[in-house]
C-alpha positions as YAML, in Angstrom:
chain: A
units: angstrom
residues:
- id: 1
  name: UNK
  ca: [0.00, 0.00, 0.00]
- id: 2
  name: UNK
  ca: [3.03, 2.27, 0.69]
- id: 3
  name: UNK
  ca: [4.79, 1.38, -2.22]
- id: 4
  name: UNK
  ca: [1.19, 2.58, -4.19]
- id: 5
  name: UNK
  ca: [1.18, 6.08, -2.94]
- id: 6
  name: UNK
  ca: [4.46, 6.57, -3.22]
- id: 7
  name: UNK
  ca: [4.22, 5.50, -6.95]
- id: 8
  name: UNK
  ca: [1.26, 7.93, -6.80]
- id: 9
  name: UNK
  ca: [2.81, 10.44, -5.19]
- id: 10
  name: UNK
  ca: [5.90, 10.72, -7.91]
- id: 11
  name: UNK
  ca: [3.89, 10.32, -10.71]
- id: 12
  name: UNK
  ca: [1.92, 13.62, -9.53]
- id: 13
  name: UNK
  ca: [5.12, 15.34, -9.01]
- id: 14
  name: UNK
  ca: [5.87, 14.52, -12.42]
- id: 15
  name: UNK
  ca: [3.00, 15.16, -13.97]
- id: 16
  name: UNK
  ca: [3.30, 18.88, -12.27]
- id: 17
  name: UNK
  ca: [6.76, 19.76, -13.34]
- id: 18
  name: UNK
  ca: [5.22, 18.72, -16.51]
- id: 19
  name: UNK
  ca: [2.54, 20.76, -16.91]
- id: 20
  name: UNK
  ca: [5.07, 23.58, -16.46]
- id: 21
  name: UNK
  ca: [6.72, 22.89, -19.23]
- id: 22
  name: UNK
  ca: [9.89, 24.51, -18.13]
- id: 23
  name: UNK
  ca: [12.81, 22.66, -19.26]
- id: 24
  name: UNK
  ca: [15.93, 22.58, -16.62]
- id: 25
  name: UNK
  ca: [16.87, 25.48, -15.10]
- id: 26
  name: UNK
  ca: [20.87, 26.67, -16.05]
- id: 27
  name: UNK
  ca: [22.03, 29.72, -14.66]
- id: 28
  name: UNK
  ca: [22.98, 32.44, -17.05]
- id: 29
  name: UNK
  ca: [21.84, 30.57, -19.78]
- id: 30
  name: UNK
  ca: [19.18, 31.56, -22.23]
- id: 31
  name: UNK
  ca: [15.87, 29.60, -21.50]
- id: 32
  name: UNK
  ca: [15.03, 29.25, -25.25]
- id: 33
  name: UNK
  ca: [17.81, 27.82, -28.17]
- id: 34
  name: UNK
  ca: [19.70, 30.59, -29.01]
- id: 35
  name: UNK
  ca: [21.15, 28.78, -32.21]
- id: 36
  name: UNK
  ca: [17.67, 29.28, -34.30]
- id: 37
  name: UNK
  ca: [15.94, 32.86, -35.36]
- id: 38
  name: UNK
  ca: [12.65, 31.44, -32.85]
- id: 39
  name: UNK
  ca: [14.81, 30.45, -30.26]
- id: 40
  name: UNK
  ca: [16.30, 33.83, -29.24]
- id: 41
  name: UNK
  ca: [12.72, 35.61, -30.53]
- id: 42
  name: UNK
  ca: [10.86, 33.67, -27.78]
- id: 43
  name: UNK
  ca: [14.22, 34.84, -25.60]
- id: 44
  name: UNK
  ca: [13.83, 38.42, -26.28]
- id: 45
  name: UNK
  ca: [10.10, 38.76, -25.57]
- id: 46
  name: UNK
  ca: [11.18, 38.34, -22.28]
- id: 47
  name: UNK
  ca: [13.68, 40.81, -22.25]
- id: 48
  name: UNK
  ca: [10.82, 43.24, -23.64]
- id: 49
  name: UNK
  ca: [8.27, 42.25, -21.66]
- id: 50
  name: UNK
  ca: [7.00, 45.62, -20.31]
- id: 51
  name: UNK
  ca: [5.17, 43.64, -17.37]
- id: 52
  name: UNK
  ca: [9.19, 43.85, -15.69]
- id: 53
  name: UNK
  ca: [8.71, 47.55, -15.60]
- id: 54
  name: UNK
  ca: [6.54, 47.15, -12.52]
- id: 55
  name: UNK
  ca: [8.30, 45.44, -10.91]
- id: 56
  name: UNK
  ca: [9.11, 45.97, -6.72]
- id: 57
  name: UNK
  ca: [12.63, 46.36, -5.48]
- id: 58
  name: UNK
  ca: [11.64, 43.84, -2.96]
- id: 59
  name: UNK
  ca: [10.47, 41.33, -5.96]
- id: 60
  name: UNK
  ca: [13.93, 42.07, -7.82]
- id: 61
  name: UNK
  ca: [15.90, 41.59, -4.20]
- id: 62
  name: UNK
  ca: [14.57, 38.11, -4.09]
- id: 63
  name: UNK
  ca: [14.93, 36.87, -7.71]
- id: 64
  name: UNK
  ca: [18.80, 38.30, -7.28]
- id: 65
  name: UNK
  ca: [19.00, 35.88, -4.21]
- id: 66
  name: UNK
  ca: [17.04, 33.04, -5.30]
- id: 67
  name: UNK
  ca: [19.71, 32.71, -7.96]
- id: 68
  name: UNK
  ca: [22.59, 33.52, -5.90]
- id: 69
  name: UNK
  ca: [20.93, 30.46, -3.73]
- id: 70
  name: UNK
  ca: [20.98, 28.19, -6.78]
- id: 71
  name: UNK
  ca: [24.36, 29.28, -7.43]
- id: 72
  name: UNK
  ca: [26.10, 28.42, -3.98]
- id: 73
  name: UNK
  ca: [23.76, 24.81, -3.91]
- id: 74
  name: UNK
  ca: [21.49, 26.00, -0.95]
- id: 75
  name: UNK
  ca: [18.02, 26.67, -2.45]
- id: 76
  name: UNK
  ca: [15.42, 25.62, -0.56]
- id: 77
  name: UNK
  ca: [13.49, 22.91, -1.03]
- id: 78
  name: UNK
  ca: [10.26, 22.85, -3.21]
- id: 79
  name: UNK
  ca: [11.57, 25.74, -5.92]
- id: 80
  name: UNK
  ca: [10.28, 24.86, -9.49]
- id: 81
  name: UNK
  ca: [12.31, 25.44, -13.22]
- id: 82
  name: UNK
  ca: [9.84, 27.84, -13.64]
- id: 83
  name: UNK
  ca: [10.10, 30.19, -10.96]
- id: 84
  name: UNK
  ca: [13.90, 30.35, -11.51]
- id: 85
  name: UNK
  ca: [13.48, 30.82, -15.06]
- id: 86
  name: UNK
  ca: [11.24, 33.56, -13.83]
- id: 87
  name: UNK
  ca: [13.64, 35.35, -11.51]
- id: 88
  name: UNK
  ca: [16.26, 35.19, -14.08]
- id: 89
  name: UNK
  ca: [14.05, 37.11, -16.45]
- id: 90
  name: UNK
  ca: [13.60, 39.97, -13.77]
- id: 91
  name: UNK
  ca: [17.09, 39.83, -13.30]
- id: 92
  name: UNK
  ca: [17.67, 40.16, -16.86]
- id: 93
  name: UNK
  ca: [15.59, 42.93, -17.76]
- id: 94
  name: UNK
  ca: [16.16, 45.20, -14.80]
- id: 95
  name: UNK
  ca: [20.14, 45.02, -14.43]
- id: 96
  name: UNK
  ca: [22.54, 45.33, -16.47]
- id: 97
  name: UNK
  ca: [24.50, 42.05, -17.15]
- id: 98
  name: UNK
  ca: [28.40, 43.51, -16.75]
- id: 99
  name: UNK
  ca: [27.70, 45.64, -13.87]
- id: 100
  name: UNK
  ca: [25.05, 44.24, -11.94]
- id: 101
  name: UNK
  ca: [23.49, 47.93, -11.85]
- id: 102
  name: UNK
  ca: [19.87, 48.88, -12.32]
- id: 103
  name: UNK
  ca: [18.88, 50.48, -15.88]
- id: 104
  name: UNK
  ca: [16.76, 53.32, -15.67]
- id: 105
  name: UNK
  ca: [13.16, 52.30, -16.55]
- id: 106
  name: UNK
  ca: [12.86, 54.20, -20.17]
- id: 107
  name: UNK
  ca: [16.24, 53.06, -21.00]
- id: 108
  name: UNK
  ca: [14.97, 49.20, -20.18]
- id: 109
  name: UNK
  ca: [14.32, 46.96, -23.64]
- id: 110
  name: UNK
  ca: [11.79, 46.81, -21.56]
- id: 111
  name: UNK
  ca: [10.75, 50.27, -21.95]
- id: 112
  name: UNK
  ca: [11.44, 51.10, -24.85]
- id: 113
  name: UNK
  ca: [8.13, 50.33, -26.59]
- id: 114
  name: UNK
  ca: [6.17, 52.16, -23.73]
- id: 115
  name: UNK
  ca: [8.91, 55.34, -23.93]
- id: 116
  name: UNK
  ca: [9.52, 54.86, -27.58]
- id: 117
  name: UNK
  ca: [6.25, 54.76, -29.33]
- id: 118
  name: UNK
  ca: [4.90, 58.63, -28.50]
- id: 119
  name: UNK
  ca: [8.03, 59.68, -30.42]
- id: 120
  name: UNK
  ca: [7.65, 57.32, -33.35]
- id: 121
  name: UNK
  ca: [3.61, 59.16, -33.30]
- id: 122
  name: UNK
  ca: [5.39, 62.49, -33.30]
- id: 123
  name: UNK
  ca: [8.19, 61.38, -36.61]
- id: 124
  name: UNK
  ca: [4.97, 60.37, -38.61]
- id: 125
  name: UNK
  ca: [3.01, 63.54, -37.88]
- id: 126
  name: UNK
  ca: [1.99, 64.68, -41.64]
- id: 127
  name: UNK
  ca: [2.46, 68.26, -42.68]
- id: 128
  name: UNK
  ca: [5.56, 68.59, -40.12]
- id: 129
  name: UNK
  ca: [7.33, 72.16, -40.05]
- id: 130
  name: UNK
  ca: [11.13, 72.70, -39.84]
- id: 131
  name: UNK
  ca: [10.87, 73.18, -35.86]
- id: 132
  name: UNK
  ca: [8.68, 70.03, -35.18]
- id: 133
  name: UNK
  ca: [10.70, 68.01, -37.60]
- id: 134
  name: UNK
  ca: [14.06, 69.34, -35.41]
- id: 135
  name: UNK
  ca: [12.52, 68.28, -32.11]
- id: 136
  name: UNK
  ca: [10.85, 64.97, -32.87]
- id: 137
  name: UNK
  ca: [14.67, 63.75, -34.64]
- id: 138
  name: UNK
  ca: [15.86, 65.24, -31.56]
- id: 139
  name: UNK
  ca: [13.93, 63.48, -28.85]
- id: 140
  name: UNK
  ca: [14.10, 60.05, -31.08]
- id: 141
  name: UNK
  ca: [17.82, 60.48, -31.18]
- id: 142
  name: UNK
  ca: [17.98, 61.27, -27.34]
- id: 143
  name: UNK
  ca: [16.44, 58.35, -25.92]
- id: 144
  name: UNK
  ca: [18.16, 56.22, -28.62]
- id: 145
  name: UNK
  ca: [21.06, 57.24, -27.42]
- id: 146
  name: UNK
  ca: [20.35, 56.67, -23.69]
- id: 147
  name: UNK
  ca: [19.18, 53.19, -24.60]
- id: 148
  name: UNK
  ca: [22.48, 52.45, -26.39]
- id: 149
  name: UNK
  ca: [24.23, 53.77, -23.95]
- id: 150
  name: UNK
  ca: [22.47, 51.54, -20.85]
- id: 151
  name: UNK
  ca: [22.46, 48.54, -22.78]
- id: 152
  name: UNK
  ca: [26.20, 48.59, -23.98]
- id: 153
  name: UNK
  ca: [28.88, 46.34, -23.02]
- id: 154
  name: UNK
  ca: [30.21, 47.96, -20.08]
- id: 155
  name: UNK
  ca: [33.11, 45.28, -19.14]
- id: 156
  name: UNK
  ca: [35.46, 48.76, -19.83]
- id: 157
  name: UNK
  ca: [34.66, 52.09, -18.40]
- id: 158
  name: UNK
  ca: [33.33, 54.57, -20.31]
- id: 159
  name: UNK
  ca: [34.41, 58.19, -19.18]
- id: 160
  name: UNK
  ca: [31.01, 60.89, -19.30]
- id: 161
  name: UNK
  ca: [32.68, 63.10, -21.87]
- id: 162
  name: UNK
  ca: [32.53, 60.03, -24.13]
- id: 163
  name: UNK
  ca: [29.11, 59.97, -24.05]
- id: 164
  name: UNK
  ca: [28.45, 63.69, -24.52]
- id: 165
  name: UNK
  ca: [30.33, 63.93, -27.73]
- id: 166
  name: UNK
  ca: [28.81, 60.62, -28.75]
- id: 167
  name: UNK
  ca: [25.76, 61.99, -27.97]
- id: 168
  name: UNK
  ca: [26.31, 65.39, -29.79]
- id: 169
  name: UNK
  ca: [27.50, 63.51, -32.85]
- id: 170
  name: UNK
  ca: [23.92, 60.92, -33.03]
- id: 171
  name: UNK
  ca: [21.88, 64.32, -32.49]
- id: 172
  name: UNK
  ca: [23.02, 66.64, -35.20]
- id: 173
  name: UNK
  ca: [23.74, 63.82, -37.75]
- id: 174
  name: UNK
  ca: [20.12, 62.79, -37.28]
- id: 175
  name: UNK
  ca: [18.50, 66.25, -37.59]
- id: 176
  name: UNK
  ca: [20.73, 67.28, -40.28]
- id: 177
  name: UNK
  ca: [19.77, 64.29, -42.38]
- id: 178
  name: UNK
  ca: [15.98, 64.86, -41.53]
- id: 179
  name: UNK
  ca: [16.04, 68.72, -42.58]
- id: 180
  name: UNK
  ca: [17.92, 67.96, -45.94]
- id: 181
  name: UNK
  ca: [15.46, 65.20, -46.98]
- id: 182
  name: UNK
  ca: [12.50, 67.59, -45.89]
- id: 183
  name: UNK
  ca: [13.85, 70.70, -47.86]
- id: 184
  name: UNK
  ca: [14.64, 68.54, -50.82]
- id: 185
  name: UNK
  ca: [11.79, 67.03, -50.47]
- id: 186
  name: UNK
  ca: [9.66, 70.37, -50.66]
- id: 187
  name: UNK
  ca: [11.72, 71.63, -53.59]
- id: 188
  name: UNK
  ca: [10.86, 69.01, -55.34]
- id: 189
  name: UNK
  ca: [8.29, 70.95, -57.85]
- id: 190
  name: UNK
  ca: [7.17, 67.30, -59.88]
- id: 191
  name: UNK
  ca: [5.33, 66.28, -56.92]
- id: 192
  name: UNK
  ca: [1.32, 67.04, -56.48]
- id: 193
  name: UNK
  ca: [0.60, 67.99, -53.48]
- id: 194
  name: UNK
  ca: [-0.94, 64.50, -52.36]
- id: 195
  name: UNK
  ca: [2.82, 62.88, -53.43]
- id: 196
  name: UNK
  ca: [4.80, 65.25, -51.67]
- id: 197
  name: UNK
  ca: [2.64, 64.51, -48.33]
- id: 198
  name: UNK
  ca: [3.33, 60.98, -49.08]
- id: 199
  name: UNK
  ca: [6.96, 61.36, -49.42]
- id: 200
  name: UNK
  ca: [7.27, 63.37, -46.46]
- id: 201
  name: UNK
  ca: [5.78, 60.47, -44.16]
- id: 202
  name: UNK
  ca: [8.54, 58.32, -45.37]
- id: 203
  name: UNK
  ca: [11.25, 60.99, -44.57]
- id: 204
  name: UNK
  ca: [11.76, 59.80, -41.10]
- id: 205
  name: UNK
  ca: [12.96, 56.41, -42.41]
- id: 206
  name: UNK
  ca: [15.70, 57.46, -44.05]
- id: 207
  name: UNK
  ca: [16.84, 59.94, -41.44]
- id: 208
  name: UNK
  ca: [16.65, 57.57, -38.72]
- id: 209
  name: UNK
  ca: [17.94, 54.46, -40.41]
- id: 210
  name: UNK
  ca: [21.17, 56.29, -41.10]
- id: 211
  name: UNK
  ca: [21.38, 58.08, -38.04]
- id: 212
  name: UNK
  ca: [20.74, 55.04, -36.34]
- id: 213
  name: UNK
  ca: [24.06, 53.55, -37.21]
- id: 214
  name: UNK
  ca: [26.09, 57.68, -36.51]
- id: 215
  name: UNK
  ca: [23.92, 56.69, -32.75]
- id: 216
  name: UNK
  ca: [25.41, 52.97, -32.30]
- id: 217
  name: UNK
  ca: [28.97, 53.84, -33.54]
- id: 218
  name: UNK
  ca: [29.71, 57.41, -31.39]
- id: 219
  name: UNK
  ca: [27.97, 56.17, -28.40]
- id: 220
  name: UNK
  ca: [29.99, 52.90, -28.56]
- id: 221
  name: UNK
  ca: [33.24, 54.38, -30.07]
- id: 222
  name: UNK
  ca: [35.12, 53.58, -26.35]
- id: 223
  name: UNK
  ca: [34.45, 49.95, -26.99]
- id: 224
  name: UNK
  ca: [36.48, 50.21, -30.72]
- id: 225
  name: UNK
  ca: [39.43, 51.44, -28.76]
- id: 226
  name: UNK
  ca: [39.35, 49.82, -25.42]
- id: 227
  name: UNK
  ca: [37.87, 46.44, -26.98]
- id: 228
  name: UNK
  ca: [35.43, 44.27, -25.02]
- id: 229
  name: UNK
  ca: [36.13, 41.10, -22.89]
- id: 230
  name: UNK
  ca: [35.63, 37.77, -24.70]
- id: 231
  name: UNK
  ca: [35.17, 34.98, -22.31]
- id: 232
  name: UNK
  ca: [35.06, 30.80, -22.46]
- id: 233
  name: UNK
  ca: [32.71, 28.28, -22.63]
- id: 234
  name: UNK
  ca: [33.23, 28.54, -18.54]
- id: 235
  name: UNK
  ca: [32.37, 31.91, -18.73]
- id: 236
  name: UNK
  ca: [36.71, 32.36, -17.84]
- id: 237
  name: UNK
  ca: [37.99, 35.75, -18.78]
- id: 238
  name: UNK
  ca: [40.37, 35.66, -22.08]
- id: 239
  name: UNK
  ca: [41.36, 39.12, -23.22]
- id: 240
  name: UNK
  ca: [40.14, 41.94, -24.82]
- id: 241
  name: UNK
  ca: [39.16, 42.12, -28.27]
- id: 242
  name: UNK
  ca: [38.90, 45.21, -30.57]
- id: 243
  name: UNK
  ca: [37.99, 42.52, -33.43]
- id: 244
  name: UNK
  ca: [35.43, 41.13, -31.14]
- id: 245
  name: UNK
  ca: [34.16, 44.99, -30.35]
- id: 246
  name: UNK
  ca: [33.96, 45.82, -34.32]
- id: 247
  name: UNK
  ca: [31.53, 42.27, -34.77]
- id: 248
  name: UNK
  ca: [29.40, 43.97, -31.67]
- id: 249
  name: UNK
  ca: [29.07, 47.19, -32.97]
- id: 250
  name: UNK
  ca: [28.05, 45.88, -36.56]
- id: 251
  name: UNK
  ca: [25.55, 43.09, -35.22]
- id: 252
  name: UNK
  ca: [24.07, 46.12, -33.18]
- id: 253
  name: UNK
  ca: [24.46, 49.02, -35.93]
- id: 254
  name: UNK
  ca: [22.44, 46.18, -38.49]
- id: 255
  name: UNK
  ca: [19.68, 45.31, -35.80]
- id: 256
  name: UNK
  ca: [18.85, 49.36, -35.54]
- id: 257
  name: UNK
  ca: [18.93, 49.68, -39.09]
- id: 258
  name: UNK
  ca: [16.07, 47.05, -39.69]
- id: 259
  name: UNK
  ca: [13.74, 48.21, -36.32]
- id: 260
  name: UNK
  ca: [12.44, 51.43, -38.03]
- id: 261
  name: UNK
  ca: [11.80, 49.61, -41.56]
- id: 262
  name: UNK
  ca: [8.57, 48.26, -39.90]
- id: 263
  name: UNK
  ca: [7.91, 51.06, -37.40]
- id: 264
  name: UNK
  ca: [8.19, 54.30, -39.99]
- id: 265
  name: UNK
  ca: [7.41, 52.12, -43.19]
- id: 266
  name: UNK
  ca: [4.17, 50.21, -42.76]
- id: 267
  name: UNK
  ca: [2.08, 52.73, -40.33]
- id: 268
  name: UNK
  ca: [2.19, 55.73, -43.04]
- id: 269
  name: UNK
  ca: [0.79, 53.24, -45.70]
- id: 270
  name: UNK
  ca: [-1.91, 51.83, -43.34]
- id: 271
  name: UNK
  ca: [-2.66, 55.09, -42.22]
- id: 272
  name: UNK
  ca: [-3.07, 56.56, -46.00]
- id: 273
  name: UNK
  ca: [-6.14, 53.59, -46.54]
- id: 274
  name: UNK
  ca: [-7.25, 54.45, -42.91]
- id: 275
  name: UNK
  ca: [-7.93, 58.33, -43.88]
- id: 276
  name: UNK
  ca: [-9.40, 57.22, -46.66]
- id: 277
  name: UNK
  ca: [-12.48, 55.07, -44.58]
- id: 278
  name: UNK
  ca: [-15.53, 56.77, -44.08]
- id: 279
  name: UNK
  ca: [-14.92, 56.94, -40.67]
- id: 280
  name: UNK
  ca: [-11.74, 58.83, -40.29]
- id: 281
  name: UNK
  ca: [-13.54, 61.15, -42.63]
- id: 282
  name: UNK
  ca: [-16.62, 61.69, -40.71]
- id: 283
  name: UNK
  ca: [-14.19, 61.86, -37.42]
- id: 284
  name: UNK
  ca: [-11.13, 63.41, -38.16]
- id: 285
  name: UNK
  ca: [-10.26, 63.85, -34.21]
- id: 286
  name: UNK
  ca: [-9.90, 60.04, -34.77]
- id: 287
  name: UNK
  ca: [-7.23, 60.23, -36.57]
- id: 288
  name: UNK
  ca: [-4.26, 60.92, -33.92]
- id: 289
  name: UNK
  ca: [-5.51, 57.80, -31.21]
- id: 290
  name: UNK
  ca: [-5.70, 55.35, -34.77]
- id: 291
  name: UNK
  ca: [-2.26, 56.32, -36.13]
- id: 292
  name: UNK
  ca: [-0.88, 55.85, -32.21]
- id: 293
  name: UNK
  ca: [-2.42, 52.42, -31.79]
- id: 294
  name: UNK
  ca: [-1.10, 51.19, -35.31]
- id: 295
  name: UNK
  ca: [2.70, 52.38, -34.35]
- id: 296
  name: UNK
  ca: [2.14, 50.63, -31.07]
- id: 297
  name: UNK
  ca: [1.38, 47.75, -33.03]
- id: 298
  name: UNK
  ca: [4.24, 47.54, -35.77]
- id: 299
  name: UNK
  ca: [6.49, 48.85, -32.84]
- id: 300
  name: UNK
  ca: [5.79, 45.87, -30.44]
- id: 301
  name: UNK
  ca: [6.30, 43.65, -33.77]
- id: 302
  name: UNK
  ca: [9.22, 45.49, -34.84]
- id: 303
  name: UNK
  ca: [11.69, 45.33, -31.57]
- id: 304
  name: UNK
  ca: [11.78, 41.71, -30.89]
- id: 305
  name: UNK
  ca: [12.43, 40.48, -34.49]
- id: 306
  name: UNK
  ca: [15.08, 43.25, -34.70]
- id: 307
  name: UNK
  ca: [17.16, 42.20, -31.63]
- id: 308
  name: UNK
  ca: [16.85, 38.48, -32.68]
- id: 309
  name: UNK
  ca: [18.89, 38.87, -35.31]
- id: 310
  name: UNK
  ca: [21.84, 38.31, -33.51]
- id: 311
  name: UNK
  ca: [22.03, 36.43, -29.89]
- id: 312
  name: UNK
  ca: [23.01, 38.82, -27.09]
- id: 313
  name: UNK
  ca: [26.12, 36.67, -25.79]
- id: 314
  name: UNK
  ca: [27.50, 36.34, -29.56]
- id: 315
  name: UNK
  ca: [30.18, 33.43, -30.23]
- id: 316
  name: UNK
  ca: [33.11, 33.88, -32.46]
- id: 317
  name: UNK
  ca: [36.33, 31.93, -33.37]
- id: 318
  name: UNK
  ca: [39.50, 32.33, -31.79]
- id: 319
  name: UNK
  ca: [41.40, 32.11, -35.06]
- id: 320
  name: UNK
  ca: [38.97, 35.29, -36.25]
- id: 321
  name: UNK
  ca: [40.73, 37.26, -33.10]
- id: 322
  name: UNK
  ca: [43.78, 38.70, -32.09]
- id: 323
  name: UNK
  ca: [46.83, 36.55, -31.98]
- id: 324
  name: UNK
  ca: [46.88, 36.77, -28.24]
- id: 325
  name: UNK
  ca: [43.97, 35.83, -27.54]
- id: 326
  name: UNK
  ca: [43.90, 32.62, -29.28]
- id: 327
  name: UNK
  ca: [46.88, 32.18, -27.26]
- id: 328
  name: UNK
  ca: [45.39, 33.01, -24.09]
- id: 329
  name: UNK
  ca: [42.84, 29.91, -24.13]
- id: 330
  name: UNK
  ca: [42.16, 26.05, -25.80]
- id: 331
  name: UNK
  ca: [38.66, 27.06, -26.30]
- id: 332
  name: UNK
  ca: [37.82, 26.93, -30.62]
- id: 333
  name: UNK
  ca: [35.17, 29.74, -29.44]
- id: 334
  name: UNK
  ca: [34.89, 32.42, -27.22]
- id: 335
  name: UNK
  ca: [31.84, 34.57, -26.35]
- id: 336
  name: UNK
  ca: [31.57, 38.45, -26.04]
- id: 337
  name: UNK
  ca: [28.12, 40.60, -25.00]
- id: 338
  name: UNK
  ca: [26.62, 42.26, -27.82]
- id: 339
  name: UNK
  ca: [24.80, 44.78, -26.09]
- id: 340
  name: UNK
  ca: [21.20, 45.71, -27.24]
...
């Protein structure tokens, strides 16, 4: 009879930790396969997930220790996969993986969809003027560059000035770009009227695509010249890699280049059939809360199959590195952070 409800007894365990369907928890590890496109999408929708934003300092507190318990062998007794896969994911989208240190909440991947989409609403205003085309490129470019910054790879410091004239540099290349296409765009004396307000909502592509990449590169620049640390399979310390910081700053550079294709692309041609409806026209005060929810749509779309390009903790080969540190280790790989 024993023997029965113990049998019993397992087999509901089982089935429990089944019906999670969590596999095996591994610390610092990505829950999802990080080797396929779907694999580090499903990853990244938990780095976005904008449910982290509220969470408590006392919640973050104990996901930080129920990992540090899992890490030094003394977790209690009873803790599923699935709530340490869960405290991970606070951990990872609240601090920042070198340092350990708390991101500020609209500088979160998190937040950026939340932070990020009133701007994108402002860029795809129609009939913009030379001052509201100025400050919308401006803001955009502001909290890009705060995001880049707080989701760098900080395993060097980076000295304030650094990001001030990295800063400068993403601002005026991106409203410089934005005015010339808008004055050439208004020059342009073959376009009706009805074209040239078309071409105009497709002027913010352009102008933030490109400054985009001016954004990644001067914010990041003290990674090109310091170089970033590459680590093991053990997670050891190897070196430091400029060749390793020039793949990180491309993979990142690329990623930013496709997230505005959907976000500035796809809501001025939805929003040109929209207008078009006989209920925009009989409401026209309509038309502001539609074109929001529709970049809040392509936006929270857009970010997570941007980032999955390229896995966060990116692997290259030794023998693609510098001569020292292929030296340093007998690992064929080595792994760096990306940054996001």
């Amino acid at each position: 009879m024993a023997d029965t409800a113990t049998t019993a007894s397992a087999a509901a365990a089982s089935a429990a930790n089944a019906s999670t369907d969590a596999p095996p928890f591994q610390l610092g590890k990505p829950r999802f396969q990080q080797t396929s496109f779907y694999g580090r999408f499903r990853h990244f929708l938990d780095i976005i997930d904008p449910r982290t934003l509220f969470v408590t300092e006392r919640r973050l507190r104990e996901a930080v220790q129920l990992l540090e318990d899992y890490k030094h062998g003394t977790l209690r007794p009873g803790v599923t996969n699935e709530q340490l896969w869960s405290a991970q994911k606070i951990k990872q989208a609240i601090l920042h993986p070198d340092t350990n240190e708390k991101i500020f909440m609209p500088f979160r991947m998190s937040g950026y969809i939340p932070f990020g989409t009133p701007i994108v609403v402002g860029l795809l205003l129609p009939n913009q003027t030379l001052a509201s085309t100025v400050f919308w490129q401006w803001l955009n470019q502001s909290h890009n560059a705060c995001v880049n910054y707080a989701n760098r790879n900080a395993t060097k410091p980076s000295p304030t000035s650094k990001f001030i004239q990295g800063y400068l540099g993403a601002v005026i290349s991106a409203v410089s770009i934005a005015v010339g296409l808008n004055v050439l765009v208004q020059k342009a004396n073959k376009f009706t009227p009805a074209t040239r307000l078309l071409v105009q909502r497709f002027v913010p592509f352009p102008a933030v695509a490109s400054a985009n990449i001016c954004n990644v590169v001067l914010m990041r620049y003290g990674e090109l010249e310091e170089g970033i640390d590459v680590l093991d399979g053990d997670g050891n310390l190897v070196g430091s890699s400029k060749i390793a910081a020039r793949h990180a700053l491309l993979e990142t550079a690329l990623t930013r280049v496709v997230l505005p294709m959907p976000i500035l692309v796809l809501p001025p041609i939805v929003m040109s059939m929209l207008e078009k409806t006989a209920l925009l026209q009989a409401r026209p005060r309509l038309l502001l809360p539609v074109q929001s929810l529709v970049c809040l749509a392509t936006f929270g779309l857009a970010l997570p199959l941007a980032i999955s390009l390229f896995p966060q903790m990116s692997e290259i080969e030794t023998s693609q590195l510098e001569p020292e540190i292929a030296q340093a280790t007998s690992s064929r790989t080595v792994v760096y952070n990306k940054g996001l």
